[in-house]
N, C-alpha and C positions, 0 to 999 in steps of 0.2 A: 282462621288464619284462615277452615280454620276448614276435620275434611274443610277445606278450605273456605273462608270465608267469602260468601257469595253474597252481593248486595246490588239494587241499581241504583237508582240516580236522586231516586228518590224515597220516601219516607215506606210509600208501597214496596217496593222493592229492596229496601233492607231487610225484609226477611225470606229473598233469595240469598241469603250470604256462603258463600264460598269459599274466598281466593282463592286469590293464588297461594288464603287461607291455608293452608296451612292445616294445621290438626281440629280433631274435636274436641274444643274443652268444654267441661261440662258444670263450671262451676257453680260445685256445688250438687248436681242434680244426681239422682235413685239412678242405680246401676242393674237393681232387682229388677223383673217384672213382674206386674200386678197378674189379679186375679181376673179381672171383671167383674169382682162386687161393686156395693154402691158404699162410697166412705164417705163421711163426710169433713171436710178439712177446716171447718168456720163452723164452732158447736153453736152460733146465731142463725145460720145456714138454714132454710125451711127449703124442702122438694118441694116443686112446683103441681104432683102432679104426674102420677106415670106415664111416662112415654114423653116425658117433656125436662128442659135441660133448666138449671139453675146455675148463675156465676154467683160466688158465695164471695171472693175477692181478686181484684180490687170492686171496693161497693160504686157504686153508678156516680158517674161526676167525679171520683177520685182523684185528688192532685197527688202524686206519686213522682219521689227523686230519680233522678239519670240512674241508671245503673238496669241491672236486670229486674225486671217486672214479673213477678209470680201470681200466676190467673189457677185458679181453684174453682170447682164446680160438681155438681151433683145433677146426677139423674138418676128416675126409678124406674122400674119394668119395661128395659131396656139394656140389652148387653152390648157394651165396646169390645168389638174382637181382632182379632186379628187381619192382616191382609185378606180379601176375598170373601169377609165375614162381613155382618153391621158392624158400623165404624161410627164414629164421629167426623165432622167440615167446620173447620174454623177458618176465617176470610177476617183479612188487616183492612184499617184502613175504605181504601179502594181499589183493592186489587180482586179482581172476579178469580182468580186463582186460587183452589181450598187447600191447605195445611191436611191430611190427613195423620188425623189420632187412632192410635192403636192401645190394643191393651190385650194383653193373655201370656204363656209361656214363651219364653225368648225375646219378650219386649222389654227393650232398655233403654237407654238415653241416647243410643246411637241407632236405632230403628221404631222408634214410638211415634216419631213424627217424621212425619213425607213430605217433601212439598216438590211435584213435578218428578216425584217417585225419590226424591232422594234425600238426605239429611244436609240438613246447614246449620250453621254458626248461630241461625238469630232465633232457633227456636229450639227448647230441649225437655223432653218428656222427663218430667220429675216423679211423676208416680201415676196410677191408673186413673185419676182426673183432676190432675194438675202438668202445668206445663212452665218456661220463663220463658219470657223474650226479653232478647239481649238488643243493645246498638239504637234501642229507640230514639229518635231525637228531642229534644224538646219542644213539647206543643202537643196539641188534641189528636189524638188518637180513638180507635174503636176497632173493637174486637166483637165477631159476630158469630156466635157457635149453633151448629144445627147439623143433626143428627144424619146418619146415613143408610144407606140398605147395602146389602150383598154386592149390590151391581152398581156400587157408588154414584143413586144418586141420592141427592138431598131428600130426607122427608118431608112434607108440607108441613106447616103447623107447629116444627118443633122448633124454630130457629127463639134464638136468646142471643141479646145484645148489650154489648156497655161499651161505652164513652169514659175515655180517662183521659188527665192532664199531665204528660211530664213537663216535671218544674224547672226553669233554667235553674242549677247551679251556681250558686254563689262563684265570684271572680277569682280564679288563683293566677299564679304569678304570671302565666301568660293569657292572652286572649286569643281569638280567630280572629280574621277581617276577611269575609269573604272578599275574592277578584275574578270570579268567573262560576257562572254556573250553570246548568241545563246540557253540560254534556252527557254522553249515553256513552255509558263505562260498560253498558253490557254486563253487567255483575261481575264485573271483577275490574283491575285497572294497573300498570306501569307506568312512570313517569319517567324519562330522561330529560335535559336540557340541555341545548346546544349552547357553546359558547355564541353565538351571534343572537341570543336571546330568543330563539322558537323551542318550543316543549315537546317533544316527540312523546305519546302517548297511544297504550293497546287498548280497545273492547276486547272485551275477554271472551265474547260470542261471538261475535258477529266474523272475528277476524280482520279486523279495520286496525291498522295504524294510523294514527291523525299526528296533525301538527297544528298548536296553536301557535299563533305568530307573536311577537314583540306587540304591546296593549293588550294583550289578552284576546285576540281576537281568533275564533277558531276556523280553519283553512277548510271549502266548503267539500274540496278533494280528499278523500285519500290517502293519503302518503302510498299504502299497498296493503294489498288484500292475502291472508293467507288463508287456503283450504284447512279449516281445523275438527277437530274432534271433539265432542263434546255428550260425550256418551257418560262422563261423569259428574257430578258439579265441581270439582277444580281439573276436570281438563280445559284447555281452549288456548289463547295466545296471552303467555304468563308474565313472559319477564321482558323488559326490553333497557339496553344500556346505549350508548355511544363509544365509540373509537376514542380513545385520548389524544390521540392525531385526525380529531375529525373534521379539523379548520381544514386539514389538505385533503386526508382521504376519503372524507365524508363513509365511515362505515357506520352503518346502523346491526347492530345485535338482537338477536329476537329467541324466545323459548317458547317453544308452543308445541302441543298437542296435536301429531298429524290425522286426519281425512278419516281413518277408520280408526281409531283410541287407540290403538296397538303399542306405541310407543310414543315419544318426545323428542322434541330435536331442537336444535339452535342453527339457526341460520344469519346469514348477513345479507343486507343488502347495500347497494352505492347508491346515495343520495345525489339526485341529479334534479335542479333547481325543483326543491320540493317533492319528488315524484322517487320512489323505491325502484331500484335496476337491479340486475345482475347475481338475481337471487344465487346465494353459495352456500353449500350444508357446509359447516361448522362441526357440526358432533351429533352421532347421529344412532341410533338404536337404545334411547335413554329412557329405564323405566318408565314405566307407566298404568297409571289405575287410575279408579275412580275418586279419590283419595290418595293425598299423602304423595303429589308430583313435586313438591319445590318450586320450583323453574324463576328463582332471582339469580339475578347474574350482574357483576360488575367487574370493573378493572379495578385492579390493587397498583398500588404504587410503584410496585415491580414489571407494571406493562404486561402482568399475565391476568388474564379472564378467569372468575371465578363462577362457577355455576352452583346454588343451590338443588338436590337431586332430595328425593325423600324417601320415606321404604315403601313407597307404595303397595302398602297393607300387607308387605312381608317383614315383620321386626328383624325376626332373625337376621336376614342377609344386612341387617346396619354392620353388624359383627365381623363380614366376612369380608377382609379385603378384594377379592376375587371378583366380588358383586359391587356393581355402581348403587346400589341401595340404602338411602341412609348414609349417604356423603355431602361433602362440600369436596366440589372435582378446581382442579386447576390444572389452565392448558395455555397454550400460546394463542396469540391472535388467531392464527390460523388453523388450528385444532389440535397441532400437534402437541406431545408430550414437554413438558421441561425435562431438562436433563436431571434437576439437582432438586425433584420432586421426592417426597416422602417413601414413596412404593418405585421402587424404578420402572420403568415402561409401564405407568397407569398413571389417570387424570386423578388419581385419587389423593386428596390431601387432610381433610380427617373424616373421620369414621364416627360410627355410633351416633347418629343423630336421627329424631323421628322426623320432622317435618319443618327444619327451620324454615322462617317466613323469611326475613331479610339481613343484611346484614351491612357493615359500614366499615369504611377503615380509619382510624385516628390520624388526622393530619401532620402528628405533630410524634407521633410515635412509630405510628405505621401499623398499630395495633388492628387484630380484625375483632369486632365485635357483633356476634348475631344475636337475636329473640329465635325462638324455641318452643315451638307448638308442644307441649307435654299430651298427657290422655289426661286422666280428672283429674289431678295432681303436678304440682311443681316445674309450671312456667317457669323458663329458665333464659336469662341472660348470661350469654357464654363469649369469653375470648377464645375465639378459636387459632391453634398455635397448628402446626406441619407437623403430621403425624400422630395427632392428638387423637385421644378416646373418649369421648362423650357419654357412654354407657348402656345407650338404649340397644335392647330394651331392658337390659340385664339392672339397671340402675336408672331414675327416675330424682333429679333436683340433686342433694348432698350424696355421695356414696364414702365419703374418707375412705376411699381406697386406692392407693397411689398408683395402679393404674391406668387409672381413669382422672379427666381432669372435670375440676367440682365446680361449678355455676358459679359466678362473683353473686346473683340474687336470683331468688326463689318466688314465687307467686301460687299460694293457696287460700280461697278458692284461684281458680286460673282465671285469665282475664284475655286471653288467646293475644300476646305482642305480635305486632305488626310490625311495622318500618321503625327505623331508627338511622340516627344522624351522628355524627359527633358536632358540636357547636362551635367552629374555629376560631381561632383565635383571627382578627380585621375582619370579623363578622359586626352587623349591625346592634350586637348585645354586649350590653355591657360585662365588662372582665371579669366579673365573678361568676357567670356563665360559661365563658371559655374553658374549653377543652373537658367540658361536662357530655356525657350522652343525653340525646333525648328520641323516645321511642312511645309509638300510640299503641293502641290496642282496641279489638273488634268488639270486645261483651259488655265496655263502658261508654268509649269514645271519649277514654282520656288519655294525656300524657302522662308522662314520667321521665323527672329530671333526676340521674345518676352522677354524683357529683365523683369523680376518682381521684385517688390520694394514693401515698406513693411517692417516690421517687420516679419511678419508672409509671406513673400513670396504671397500675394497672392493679390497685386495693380499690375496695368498695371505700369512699368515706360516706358519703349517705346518699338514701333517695327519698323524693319525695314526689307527690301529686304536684303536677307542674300548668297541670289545664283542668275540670272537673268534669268534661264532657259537653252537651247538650248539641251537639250538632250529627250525632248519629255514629256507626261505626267509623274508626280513623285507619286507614290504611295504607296509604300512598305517601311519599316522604321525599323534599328536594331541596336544594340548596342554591335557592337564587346568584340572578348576576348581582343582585343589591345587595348582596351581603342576608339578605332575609331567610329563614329556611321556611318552609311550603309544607304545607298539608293536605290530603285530600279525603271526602268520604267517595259515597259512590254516586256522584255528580256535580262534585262541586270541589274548589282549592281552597285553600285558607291562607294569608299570610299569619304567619306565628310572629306576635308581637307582645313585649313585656308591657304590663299591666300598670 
């Protein structure tokens, strides 16, 4: 999501992943830390050679399916230590920026790998010389590992290399069609759409708000620049929604990470032909960490603003009504309080939640439904109700315990959900699609179609793999004026079309 998933625009830069990510999930990978001995994990595996590195899998030339990629390797009279110690440098692609590998006491899957000092979504230490990358896309790939000293830098001579193929994915029910690509999402990305057909959209770095216009054409200005913070990998400018009166009052909504990382805020600004005016704090001293901000935000059919808020790496306060930590807040346009809110005088509307990524409302019920950054266990799609208890940290996926309300689905290993949509009905699909969820996720770059049953819309009747990937991590999520719903990675939109 994921610590939030951080990605750029391109295949190099999906293993910046972040977002507005959301949690860490680790599926699947060693929570232990290693030793710094030398294991070997492919008993065909030969050392190269002391002081020199071997990839034991994937073998050279490798065509390997979409999904997470697990890279294994050996080296001999040479120890991987910790921060400030010999390390290891693994470099994607072409990106001259090194992945640092660790290995000794207190290295886990949430500190084995660095990259720019910090952990992300697309890469995760599975054991003391193994690693996966997540979100890759389809197509050649190369992974280049070479040894380090104390003072980080590379050793000469030890560098080891391999070239792998991910395989497109056979067709599921829907495809992609890309409609625009090469923008710079800055690792991370929001989408709104105006009804008059332009796309309000945030870089997650830089602080840019853009507008692409009607054709897909991107606006060479600006929209407005915000001073942010970026001290963590999911701080920076998160979420951004539209006014449901934005034919008249042209407000744009924004979540972002202020100047020094201290805290988070929401702002507004008035759209004046193209160009951000009149900047107005919204809400304003809202946790914040390096990890675990939230910051999606949309209008509910009720005309109240809902903000995604995360624990930023304090679980506990999800618990505490007292603390914005580990909520979903609801407020008025303006910032103030509803009257006929859950907790009287607080933007607080449910509780217990780690780090939802996004979330959607049912057309046709009014249902709210979000995904759910878990830790290495039990991604979670949740209907979130007023006044509800989620569980984190105290409970994790099912807990049958009627205090808490239980996940309609579960995901083990996790697969870190993203965006999600409900599929309206006088949309471009056909009717047995309708009033179905559909929602992507960062460690495959697939969909999933949640088919609900019910009277009331709101039983699980089944889900299934709705896309299989092959375009990299899926993040961003929108609902054309065509009836079409919109996909994005991290530089590129998709129309989502049946197959």
């Amino acid at each position: 999501m994921n610590e939030l998933v951080r990605c750029a625009a391109t295949v190099l830069a999906s293993f910046a992943l972040s977002a507005l990510l959301l949690s860490c999930t680790s599926g699947g990978s060693s929570e232990s830390g290693g030793g710094g001995g030398s294991q070997s994990p492919a008993g065909s595996c030969v050392p190269a050679g002391s002081g020199q590195l071997t990839i034991c899998t994937p073998t050279q030339n490798a065509i390997v399916s979409a999904g997470p990629v697990a890279v294994n390797f050996l080296v001999q009279g040479f120890t991987i230590g910790l921060p400030g110690q010999s390390h290891l440098h693994f470099y994607m692609d072409n990106d001259p920026e090194p992945h640092h590998f660790y290995d000794g006491p207190g290295i886990t899957s949430d500190n084995g790998v660095l990259y720019k000092g910090f952990h992300t979504h697309s890469v995760h230490w599975t054991g003391p010389r193994s690693f996966d990358l997540f979100g890759l896309a389809a197509g050649l790939h190369q992974v280049r590992l070479v040894l380090a000293d104390a003072l980080d830098a590379d050793v000469g001579g030890t560098s080891s290399a391999l070239q792998f193929t991910v395989s497109a994915p056979a067709a599921g029910t829907f495809g992609l069609q890309r409609v625009i690509t090469g923008l710079d999402m800055s690792l991370g990305m929001a989408m709104a759409p105006a009804p008059d057909g332009r796309i309000f959209f945030t870089e997650f770095l830089s602080g840019n708000i853009r507008i692409i216009n009607p054709g897909w054409q991107l606006s060479p200005a600006a929209f407005a620049t915000l001073p942010i913070g970026t001290n963590g990998p999911e701080q920076g400018l998160i979420g951004i929604t539209l006014d449901p009166d934005f034919s008249t009052n042209h407000y744009v909504y924004v979540f972002h990470t202020i100047e020094d990382s201290t805290k988070n805020r929401v702002v507004r600004f008035t759209e004046v032909n193209g160009v951000g005016t009149n900047l107005t704090i919204i809400l304003d001293n809202l946790p914040a960490y390096d990890f675990h901000n939230g910051g999606n935000l949309h209008f509910g059919p009720d005309g109240k603003l809902y903000v995604t808020i995360g624990d930023a790496n304090k679980p506990a306060l999800a618990q505490d009504l007292g603390s914005l930590n580990g909520k979903l807040l609801r407020i008025n346009a303006d910032g103030s309080i509803p009257g006929d809110n859950p907790v009287p005088g607080s933007p607080v509307y449910a509780h217990g939640l780690r780090n939802s990524f996004d979330f959607t409302f049912h057309p046709h019920t009014g249902d709210l439904w979000a995904t759910e950054n878990s830790d290495d266990s039990n991604d979670e799609i949740n209907r979130i109700v007023g006044g509800g208890n989620y569980g984190w940290p105290l409970y994790v996926g099912i807990a049958n315990d009627p205090p808490f309300r239980d996940p309609i689905l579960i995901f083990t290993p996790t697969i870190a959900p993203t965006a999600i949509l409900t599929i309206p009905e006088g949309s471009a699909y056909p009717a047995q699609y309708h009033n179905n969820l559909l929602f992507g996720d960062a460690n495959t770059g697939r969909l999933y179609l949640i088919q609900l049953a019910g009277a009331d819309l709101r039983e699980l009747g089944s889900w299934s793999e709705a896309y299989p990937g092959g375009e990299g991590a899926l993040v961003g999520m929108f609902y054309g004026l065509d009836g079409y719903i919109y996909v994005t990675n991290f530089g590129s939109i998709f129309r989502v079309v049946v197959n």
